[in-house]
C-alpha positions as CSV (number, residue, x, y, z in Angstrom):
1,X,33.0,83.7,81.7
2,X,30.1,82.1,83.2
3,X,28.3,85.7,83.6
4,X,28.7,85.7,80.0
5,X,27.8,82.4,79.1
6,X,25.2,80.8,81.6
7,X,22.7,83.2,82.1
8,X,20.8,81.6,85.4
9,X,20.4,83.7,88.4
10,X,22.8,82.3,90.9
11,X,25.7,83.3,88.8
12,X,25.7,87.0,89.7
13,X,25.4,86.4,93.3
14,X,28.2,83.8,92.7
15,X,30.5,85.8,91.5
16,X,29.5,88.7,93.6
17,X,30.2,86.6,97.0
18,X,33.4,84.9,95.7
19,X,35.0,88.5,95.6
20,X,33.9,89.5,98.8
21,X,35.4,86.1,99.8
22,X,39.0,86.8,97.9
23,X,38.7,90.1,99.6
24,X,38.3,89.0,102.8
25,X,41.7,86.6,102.6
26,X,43.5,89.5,100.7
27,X,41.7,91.9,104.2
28,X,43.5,89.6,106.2
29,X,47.1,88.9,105.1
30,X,47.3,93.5,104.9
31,X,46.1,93.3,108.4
32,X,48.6,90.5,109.8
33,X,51.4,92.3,107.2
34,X,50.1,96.0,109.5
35,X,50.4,94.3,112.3
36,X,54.2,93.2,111.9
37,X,55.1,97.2,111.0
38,X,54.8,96.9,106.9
39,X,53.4,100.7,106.6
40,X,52.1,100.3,103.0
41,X,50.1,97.4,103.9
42,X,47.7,100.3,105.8
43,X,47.0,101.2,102.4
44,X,45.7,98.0,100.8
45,X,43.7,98.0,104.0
46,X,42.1,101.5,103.3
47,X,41.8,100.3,99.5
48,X,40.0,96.8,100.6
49,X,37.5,98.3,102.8
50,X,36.2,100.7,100.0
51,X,36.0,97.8,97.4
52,X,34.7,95.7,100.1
53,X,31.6,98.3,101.2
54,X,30.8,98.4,97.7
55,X,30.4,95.0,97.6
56,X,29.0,94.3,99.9
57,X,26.2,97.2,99.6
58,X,25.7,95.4,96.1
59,X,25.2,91.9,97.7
60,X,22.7,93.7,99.9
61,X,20.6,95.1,97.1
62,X,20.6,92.4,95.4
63,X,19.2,90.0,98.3
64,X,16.7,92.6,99.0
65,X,18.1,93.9,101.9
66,X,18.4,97.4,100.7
67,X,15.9,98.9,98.2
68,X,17.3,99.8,94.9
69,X,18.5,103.1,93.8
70,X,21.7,105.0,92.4
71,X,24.2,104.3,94.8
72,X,23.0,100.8,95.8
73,X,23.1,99.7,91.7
74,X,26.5,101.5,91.5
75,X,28.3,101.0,94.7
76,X,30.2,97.9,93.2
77,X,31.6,100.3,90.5
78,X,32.2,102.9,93.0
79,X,33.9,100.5,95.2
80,X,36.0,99.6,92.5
81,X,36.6,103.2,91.1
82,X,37.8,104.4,94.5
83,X,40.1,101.1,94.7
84,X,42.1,102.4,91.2
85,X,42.2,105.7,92.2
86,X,43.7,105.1,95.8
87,X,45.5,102.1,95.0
88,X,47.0,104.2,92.2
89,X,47.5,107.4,93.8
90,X,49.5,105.1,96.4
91,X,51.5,103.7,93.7
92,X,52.7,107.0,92.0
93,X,53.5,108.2,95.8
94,X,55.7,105.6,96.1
95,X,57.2,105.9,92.8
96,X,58.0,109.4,93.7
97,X,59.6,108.4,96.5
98,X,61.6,105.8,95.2
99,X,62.8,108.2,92.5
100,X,63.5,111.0,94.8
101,X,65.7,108.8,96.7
102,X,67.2,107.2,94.0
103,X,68.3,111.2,92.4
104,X,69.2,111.7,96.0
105,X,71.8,109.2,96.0
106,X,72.5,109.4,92.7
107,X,73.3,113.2,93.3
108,X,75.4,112.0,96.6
109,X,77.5,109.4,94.8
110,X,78.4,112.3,92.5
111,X,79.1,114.6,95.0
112,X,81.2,111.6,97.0
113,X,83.0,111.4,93.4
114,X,83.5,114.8,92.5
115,X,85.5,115.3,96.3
116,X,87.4,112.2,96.0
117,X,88.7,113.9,92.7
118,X,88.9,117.3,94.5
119,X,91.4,115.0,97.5
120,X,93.3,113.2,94.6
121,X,94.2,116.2,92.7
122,X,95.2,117.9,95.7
123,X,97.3,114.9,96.9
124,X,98.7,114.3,93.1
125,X,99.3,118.4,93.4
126,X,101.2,118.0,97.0
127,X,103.3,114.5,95.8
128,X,104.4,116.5,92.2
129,X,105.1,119.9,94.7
130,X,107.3,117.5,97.4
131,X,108.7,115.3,94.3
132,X,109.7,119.0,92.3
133,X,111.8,119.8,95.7
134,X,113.6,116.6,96.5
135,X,114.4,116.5,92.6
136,X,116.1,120.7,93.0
137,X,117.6,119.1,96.3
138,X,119.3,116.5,94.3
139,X,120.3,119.5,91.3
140,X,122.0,121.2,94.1
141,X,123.8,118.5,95.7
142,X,125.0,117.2,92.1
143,X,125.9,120.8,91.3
144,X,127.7,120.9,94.8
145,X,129.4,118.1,94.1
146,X,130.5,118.8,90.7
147,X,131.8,122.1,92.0
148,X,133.7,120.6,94.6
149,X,135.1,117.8,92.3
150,X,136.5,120.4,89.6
151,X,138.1,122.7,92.8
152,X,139.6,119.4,94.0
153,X,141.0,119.2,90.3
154,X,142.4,122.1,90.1
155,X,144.0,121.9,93.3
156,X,146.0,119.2,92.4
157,X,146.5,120.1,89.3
158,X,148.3,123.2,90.9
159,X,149.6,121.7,93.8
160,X,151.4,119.3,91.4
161,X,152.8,121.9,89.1
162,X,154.1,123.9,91.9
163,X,156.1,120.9,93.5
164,X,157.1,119.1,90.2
165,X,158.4,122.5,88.9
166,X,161.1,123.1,92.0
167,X,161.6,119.3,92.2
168,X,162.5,119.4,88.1
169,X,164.9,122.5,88.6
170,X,166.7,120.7,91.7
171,X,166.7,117.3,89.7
172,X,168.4,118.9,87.2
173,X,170.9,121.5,88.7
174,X,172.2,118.3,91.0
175,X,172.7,116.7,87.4
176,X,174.5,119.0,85.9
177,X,176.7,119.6,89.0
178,X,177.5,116.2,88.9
179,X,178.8,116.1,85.5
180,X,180.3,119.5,85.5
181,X,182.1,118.9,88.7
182,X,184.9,116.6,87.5
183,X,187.7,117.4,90.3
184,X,184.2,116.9,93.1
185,X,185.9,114.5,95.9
186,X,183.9,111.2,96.3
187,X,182.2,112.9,99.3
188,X,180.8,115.5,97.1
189,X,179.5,113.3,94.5
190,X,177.6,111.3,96.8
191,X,176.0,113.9,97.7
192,X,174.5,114.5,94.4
193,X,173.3,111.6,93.9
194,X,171.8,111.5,97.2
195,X,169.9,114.8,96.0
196,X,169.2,112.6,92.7
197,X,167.9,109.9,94.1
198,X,165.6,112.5,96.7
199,X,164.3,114.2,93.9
200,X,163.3,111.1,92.1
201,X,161.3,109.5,95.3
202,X,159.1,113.0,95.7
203,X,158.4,112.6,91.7
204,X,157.4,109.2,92.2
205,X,155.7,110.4,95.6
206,X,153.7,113.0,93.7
207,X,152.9,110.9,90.7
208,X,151.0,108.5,92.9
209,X,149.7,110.6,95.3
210,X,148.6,113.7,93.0
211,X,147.3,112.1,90.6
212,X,143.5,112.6,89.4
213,X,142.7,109.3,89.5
214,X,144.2,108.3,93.0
């Protein structure tokens, strides 16, 4: 602004030395941030010292300490010119390499994702192949035991046939002796109903000893 609006001669020179000045600080915090092992500060180093030639061959021709010419008229230009051009050249190479990296692990977090899916299908695959056996396992055994049960019923179903039968035919033959038998001596008679009263403990035996439930 005050190039633009005062025109005296010391405003130039003015502004030309304040940059060299805000240069020089700029110079010095890249060289203590190089010194404690930032890399990219190297850069704004290489970058300062280009900007701050040109400058400083424009301060120069302008004093009179260099004679005019091309270069000398242009150097602050130049100075700036190669400043953009490394400054962004250094940019986009970090760019680059910030994307790359971030695609890198971008493309690991999928690959990280895709075999944790790989392990839980194969571990979902392995539980459903274990839970399939114990569950035939279990089939069998109630199959087994549903077997066994309906042999068990069937062998007291004919176990208990097979002694109630005999048991009804003696129950019955003592009964009819007993009543046909009308000149049997007291002796005798006892005897049937000892063969009664037999035949009536070993249906009441089998009732509650053959019986399903029981």
């Amino acid at each position: 602004p005050l190039m633009l609006i005062i025109n005296v001669w010391w405003v130039r020179p003015l502004y030309l030395f304040w940059q060299m000045a805000v240069i020089l600080v700029t110079m010095g915090v890249a060289l203590w941030l190089t010194a404690r092992g930032y890399r990219h500060a190297r850069i704004v180093v290489l970058v300062l010292l280009l900007l701050l030639a040109g400058s400083a061959l424009r301060v120069a021709r302008n004093v009179g300490w260099i004679p005019p010419g091309l270069l000398a008229d242009n150097a602050g230009y130049l100075g700036m010119l190669a400043f953009m051009l490394v400054m962004n050249s250094a940019i986009s190479s970090r760019y680059n390499a910030m994307r790359n990296a971030m695609e890198a692990a971008q493309a690991d977090a999928l690959r990280v994702a895709r075999q944790a899916e790989r392990d839980l299908e194969a571990k979902v695959a392995l539980r459903t192949q274990a839970l399939r056996k114990a569950m035939e396992q279990v089939e069998a055994s109630l199959a087994l035991e549903k077997r066994a049960q309906d042999e068990q019923r069937q062998l007291l179903a004919t176990v208990s046939h097979e002694l109630r039968t005999p048991l009804a035919v003696i129950d019955a033959t003592a009964q009819n002796l007993d009543l046909d038998d009308s000149r049997a001596d007291p002796l005798t008679s006892s005897r049937y109903q000892k063969i009664l009263r037999a035949t009536q403990r070993l249906t009441v035996l089998i009732n509650d000893s053959l019986h399903e439930d029981g």
